[in-house]
C-alpha positions as CSV (number, residue, x, y, z in Angstrom):
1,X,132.3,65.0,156.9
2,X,131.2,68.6,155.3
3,X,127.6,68.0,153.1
4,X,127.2,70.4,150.4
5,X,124.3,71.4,148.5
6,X,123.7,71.9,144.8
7,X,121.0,73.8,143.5
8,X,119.5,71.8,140.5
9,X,116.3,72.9,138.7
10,X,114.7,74.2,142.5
11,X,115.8,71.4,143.9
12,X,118.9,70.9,146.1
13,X,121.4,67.9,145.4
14,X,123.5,66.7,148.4
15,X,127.2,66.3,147.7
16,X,129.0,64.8,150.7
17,X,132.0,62.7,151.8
18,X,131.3,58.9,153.3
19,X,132.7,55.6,154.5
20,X,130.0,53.3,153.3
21,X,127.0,53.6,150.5
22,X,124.7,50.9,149.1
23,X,125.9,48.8,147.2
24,X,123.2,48.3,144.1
25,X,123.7,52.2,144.2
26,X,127.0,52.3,143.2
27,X,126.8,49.5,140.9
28,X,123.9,51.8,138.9
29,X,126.4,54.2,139.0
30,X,129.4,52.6,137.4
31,X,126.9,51.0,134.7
32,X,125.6,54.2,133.6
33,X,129.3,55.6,133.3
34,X,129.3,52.8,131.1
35,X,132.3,51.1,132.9
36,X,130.3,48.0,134.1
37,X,128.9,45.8,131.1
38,X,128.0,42.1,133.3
39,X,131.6,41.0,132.2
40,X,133.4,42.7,135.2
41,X,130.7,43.4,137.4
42,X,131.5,43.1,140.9
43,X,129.2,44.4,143.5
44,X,131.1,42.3,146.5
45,X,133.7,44.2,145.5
46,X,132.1,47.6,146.4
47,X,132.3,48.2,150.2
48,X,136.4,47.6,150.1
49,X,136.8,49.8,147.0
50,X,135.3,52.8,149.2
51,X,137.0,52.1,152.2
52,X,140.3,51.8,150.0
53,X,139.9,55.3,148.6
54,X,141.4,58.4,150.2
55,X,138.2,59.8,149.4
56,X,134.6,58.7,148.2
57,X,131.9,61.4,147.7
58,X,128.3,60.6,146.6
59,X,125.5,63.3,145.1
60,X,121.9,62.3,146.4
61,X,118.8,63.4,145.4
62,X,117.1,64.1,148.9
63,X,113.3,64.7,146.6
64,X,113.9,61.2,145.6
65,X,116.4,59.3,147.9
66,X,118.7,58.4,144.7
67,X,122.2,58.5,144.5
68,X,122.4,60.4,141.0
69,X,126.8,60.7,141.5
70,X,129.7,59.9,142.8
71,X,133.6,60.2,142.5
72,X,136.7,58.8,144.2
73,X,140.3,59.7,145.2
74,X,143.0,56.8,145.2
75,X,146.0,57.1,147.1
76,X,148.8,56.4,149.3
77,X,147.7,59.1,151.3
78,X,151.0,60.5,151.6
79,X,151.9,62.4,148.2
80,X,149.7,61.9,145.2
81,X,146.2,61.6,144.5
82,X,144.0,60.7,141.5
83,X,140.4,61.3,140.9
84,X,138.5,57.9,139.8
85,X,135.2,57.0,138.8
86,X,133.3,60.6,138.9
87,X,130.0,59.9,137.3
88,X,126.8,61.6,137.2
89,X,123.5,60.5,136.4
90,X,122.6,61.1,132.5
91,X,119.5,63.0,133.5
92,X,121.3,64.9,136.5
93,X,124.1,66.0,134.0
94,X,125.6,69.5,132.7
95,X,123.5,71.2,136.1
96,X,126.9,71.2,138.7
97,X,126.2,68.2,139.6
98,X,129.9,66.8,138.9
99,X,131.7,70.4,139.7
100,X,130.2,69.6,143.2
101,X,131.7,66.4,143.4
102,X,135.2,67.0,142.1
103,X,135.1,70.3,144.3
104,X,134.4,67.7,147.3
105,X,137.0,65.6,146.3
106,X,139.8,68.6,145.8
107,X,138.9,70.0,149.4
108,X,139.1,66.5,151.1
109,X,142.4,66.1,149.5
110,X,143.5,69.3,150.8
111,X,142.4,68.4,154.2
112,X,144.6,64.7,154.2
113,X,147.7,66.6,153.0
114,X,147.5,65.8,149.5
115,X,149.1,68.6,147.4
116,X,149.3,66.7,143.7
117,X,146.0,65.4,141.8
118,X,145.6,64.2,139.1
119,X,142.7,62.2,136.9
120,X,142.9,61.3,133.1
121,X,139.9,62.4,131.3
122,X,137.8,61.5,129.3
123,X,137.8,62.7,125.4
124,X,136.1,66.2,125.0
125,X,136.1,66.2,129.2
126,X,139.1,68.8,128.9
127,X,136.5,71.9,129.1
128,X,134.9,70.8,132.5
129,X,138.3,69.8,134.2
130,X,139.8,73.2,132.9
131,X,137.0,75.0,134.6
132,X,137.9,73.2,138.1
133,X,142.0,73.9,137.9
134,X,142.9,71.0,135.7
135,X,145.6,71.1,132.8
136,X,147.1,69.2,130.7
137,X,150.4,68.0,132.1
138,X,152.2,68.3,128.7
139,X,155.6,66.1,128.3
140,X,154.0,63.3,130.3
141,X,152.0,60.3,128.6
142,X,149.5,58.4,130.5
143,X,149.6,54.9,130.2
144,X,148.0,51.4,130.8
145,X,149.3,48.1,131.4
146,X,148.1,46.0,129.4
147,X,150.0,42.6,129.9
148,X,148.9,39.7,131.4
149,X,148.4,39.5,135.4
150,X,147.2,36.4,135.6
151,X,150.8,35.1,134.8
């Protein structure tokens, strides 16, 4: 898997493609994107949801040894693809620190086959996706399911 390097303040970030990461690294991750509260929290979890992505990429901080990002592609790894989870780091932020990642993730989908991605965005995100090939897919609506599985 292809390592890339960000420049970041005369440092260099590592941006790479992997099978595996800590797990209490990831976990910091998904609590600073503000998606893992205590209610939900599942570290366990962790090591399937990277093996079940098409593609996981980290950012490390080699100065440091912290993970400072990360980003995911879900698939069927036949047709479609759609970028999950990308978070960076508060203090790591607005440097290319998430271009890198989302870049990683658009060249590993291009190297499984995968021709249509797709990712829904955050409010005010539209800027940042726009820069990396994004657009809004105008006529289609996304949508949650928000029902009852436990039935």
């Amino acid at each position: 898997m292809k390592e890339k390097e960000v420049p970041l303040a005369g440092k260099r970030i590592q941006v790479r493609e992997v099978g595996a990461w800590d797990t209490g690294e990831i976990v910091t991750l998904y609590r600073a994107g503000g998606w893992w509260n205590g209610e939900r929290d599942s570290p366990e979890e962790i090591p399937a949801l990277i093996l079940g992505s098409l593609a996981f990429v980290v950012a490390t901080d080699p100065a440091t040894g912290k993970t400072v990002g990360m980003g995911r592609v879900i698939s069927d790894g036949v047709s479609d693809g759609y970028i999950q989870d990308l978070v960076v780091l508060p203090e790591y932020r607005g440097r290319g620190v998430g271009s890198a990642i989302v870049r990683t993730l658009i060249a590993a989908c291009r190297r499984k086959g995968i021709r249509w991605l797709a990712l829904i965005a955050e409010p005010g995100s539209d800027h940042f996706y726009g820069e990396l090939g994004f657009a809004m897919d105008e006529g289609d609506v996304p949508m949650r399911y928000c029902g009852d599985l436990e039935q």
